[in-house]
C-alpha positions in Angstrom: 0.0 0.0 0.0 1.7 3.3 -0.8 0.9 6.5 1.4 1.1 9.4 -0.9 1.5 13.4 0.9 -1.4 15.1 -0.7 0.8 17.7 -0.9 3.4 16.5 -3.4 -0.2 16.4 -6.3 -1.8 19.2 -7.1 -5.3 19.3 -7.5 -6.8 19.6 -10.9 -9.6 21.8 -11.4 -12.9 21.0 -12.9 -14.9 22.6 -16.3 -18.3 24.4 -16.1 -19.5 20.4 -16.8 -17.8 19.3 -13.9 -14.9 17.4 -16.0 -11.5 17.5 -15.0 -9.9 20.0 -17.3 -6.7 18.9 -18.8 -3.5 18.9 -17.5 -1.3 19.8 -19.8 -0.6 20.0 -24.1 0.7 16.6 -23.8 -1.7 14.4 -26.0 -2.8 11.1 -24.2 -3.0 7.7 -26.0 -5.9 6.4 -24.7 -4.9 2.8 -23.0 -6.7 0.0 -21.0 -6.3 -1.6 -17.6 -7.8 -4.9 -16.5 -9.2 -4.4 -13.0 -11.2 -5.5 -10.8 -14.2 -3.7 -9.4 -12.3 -3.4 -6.1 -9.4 -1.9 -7.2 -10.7 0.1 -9.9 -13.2 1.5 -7.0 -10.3 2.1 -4.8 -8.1 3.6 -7.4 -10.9 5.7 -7.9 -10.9 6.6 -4.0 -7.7 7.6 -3.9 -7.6 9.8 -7.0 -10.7 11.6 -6.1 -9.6 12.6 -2.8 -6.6 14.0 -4.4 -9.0 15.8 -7.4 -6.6 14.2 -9.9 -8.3 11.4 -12.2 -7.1 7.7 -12.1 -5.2 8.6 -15.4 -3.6 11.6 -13.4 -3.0 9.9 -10.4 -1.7 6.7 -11.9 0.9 9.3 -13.7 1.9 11.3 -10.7 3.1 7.6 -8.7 5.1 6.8 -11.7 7.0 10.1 -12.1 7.2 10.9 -8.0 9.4 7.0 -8.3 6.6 5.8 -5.7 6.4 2.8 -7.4 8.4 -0.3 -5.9 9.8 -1.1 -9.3 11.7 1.8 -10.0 15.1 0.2 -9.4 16.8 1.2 -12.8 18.9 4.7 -12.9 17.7 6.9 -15.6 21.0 6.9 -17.3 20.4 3.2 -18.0 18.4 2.4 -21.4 14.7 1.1 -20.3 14.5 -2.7 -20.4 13.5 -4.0 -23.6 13.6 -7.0 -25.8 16.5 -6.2 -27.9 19.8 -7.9 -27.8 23.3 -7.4 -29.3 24.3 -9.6 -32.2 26.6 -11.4 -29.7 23.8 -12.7 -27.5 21.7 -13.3 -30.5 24.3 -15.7 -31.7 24.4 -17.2 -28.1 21.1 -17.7 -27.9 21.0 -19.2 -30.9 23.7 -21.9 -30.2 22.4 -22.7 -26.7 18.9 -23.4 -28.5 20.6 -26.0 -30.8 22.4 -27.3 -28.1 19.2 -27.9 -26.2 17.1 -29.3 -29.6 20.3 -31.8 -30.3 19.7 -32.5 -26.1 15.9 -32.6 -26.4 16.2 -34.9 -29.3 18.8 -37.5 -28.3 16.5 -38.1 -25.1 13.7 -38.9 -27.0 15.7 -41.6 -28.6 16.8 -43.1 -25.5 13.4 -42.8 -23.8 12.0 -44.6 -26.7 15.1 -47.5 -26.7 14.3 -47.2 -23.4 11.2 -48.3 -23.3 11.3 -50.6 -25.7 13.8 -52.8 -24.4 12.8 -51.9 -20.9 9.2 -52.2 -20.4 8.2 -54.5 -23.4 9.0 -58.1 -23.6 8.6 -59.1 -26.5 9.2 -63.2 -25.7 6.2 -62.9 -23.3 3.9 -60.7 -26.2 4.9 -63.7 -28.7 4.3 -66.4 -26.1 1.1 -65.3 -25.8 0.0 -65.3 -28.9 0.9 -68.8 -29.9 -1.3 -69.5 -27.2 -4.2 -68.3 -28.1 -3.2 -70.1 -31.6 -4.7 -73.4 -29.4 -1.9 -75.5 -30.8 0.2 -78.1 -29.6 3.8 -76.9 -29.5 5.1 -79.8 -31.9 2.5 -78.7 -34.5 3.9 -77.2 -37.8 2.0 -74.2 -37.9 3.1 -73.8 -34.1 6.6 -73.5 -35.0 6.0 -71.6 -38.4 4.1 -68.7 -36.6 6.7 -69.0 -34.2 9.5 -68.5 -36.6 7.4 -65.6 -38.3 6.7 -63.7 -34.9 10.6 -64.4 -34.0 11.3 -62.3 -37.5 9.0 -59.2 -36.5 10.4 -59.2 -33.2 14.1 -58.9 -34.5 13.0 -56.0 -36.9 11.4 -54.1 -34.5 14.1 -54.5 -32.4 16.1 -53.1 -35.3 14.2 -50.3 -36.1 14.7 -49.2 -32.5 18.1 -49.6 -32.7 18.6 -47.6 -35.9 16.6 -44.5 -34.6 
């Protein structure tokens, strides 16, 4: 909560219609806040009871350096989002650094999980299970052969990511 001396504003005078008349030549873009009813209320409070406008009052904190934020010196240029060619080219770098980074632990996580969480002998197992046939059958050991081939390919698919 800031405590501002009613003496440091001055109070702004009023028009024949009761508006506040203008402060200075200085055109005013207008701009928008989002607020809530509290604090637009309150804002409103404090302005009035200092005859300046929210606009006004709202101006006068800034350029008194009542705000909190004012920790910059004036010789400094304001913050912005420009940078100098060198950090540009820093940034850049440390970006691919981070995509190569990102990238190879995608591959591991999926290696990972392939070799980690699936087993394959126990997916093929049960399969020729539910083939209901005897383990000396033909077709038994042919569909066993043929899922033994798709496991090794996946496996090498994997391995060539």
């Amino acid at each position: 909560m800031y405590y501002i001396d009613a003496g440091l504003m001055k109070k702004m005078k009023r028009d024949i219609q009761g508006k506040f008349t203008l402060k200075n030549d200085d055109y005013r873009e207008v701009r928008s806040l989002r607020l809530t009813d509290d604090t637009w209320k309150k804002l409103g409070i404090a302005s009035e009871c200092l005859g300046l406008t929210r606009a006004d009052y709202l101006e006068e904190i800034i350029q008194k350096d009542l705000s909190p934020c004012n920790t910059w010196d004036v010789s400094e240029p304001l913050p912005s989002i420009t940078r100098y060619e060198v950090d540009l080219e820093r940034l850049k770098a440390q970006v691919q650094n981070l995509q190569k980074e990102n990238s190879a632990q995608k591959e591991r996580s999926a290696v990972t999980f392939i070799y980690d969480i699936v087993d394959f002998d126990a997916i093929r197992d049960r399969i020729l299970f539910e083939l209901k046939l005897g383990r000396q059958a033909s077709g038994y050991k042919t569909a066993q052969k043929a899922l033994d081939k798709m496991i090794a390919e996946l496996k090498f698919l994997v391995d060539s990511l």
